[in-house]
C-alpha angles and dihedrals in degrees: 000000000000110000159194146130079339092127102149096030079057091056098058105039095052100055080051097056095043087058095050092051104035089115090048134082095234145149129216118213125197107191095191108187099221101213148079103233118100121319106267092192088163095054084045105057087041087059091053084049086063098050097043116107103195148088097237118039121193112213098210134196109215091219092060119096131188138224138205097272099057128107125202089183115121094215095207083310117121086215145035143172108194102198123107106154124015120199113195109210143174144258083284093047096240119129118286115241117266092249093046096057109079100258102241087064090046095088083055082092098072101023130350114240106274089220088049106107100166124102117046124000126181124215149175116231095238087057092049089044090048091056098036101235126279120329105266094212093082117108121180129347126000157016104044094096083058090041100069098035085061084045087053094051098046081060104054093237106133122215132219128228110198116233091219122042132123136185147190110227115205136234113267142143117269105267096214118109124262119237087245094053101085100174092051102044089049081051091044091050091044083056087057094054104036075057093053088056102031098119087064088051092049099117104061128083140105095000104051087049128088136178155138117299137181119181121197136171117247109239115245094004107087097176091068143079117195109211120198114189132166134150090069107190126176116212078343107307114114108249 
């Protein structure tokens, strides 16, 4: 799980995913990036990569909240992404109104985009390994989640939509940078064109990145690791 200052949505998602599985052997990872610079949400989920011990890794949105007719199995797939519908709903976890949903994300109701990658993706280990992770290079808000699923493609490793699958999708504020906010929309402009050149950067990932990293256990939840990371550097410059 990708995270930072997402306290309550945190609250909610981990007692769900406890109850979902609850018949499994499984870990839950939260890769938290400890500082206040820029979100890195591509060095963060590598980080939570490193520290994962099985064969099949979720890559989970803490916003996103299943219900009971999701299902994070692979199913002899490489790759799955296991959201059909999305609902965006409120504080009280009843739907948003229409009007109050950005409008590219109103049809999720119904069915998610089929190009949308973001979210949740299942794994196995061997797929992840073979692509080497997210492209580090990415800093802010957006193109990572497009990123790996071209990363996916220039592989030959097909992914899976499921056909059932839906989620809650929790209140926040919308992550694109305002016009006033000069150092986030130039991040946000460098991560446009790192994508339009991403099949030149393929190559690096996990394991061209660095970076600080404390790992402590979470009191009273067994099943969880809280990772805290910062000073990202790629090949030894600082990203």
């Amino acid at each position: 799980i990708p995270y930072r200052d997402r306290e309550s949505h945190l609250k909610i998602l981990l007692p769900k995913l406890y109850k979902h599985f609850s018949d499994k052997d499984y870990e839950i990872i939260i890769s938290e990036q400890n500082d206040t610079k820029n979100f890195k949400i591509s060095c963060v989920e590598n980080i939570g990569y490193k520290h994962a011990t099985g064969d099949v890794l979720i890559f989970h949105q803490v916003d996103y909240i299943p219900t009971e007719d999701v299902s994070y199995e692979l199913n002899n797939h490489e790759v799955v992404l296991p959201h059909a519908r999305g609902i965006f709903v409120g504080a009280d976890m009843t739907p948003r109104p229409i009007d109050d949903i950005p409008a590219g994300y109103r049809i999720w109701r119904d069915k998610i985009d089929p190009n949308f990658f973001g979210g949740i993706i299942v794994v196995s280990r061997k797929a992840f390994e073979t692509i080497n992770g997210y492209n580090p290079m990415y800093v802010g808000w957006g193109n990572e989640d497009e990123d790996i699923r071209e990363r996916f493609k220039w592989a030959n490793i097909p992914t899976h939509r499921n056909e059932k699958g839906t989620f809650h999708i929790l209140y926040h504020v919308d992550n694109h940078p305002k016009p006033d906010e000069q150092e986030r929309l130039q991040d946000f402009r460098n991560g446009q064109e790192i994508y339009r050149n991403s099949f030149k950067y393929k190559h690096i990932g996990f394991d061209s990145m660095t970076a600080n990293v404390e790992v402590y256990d979470m009191p009273g939840h067994d099943k969880v690791k809280w990772i805290k990371s910062n000073n990202y550097k790629l090949e030894g410059v600082e990203i």
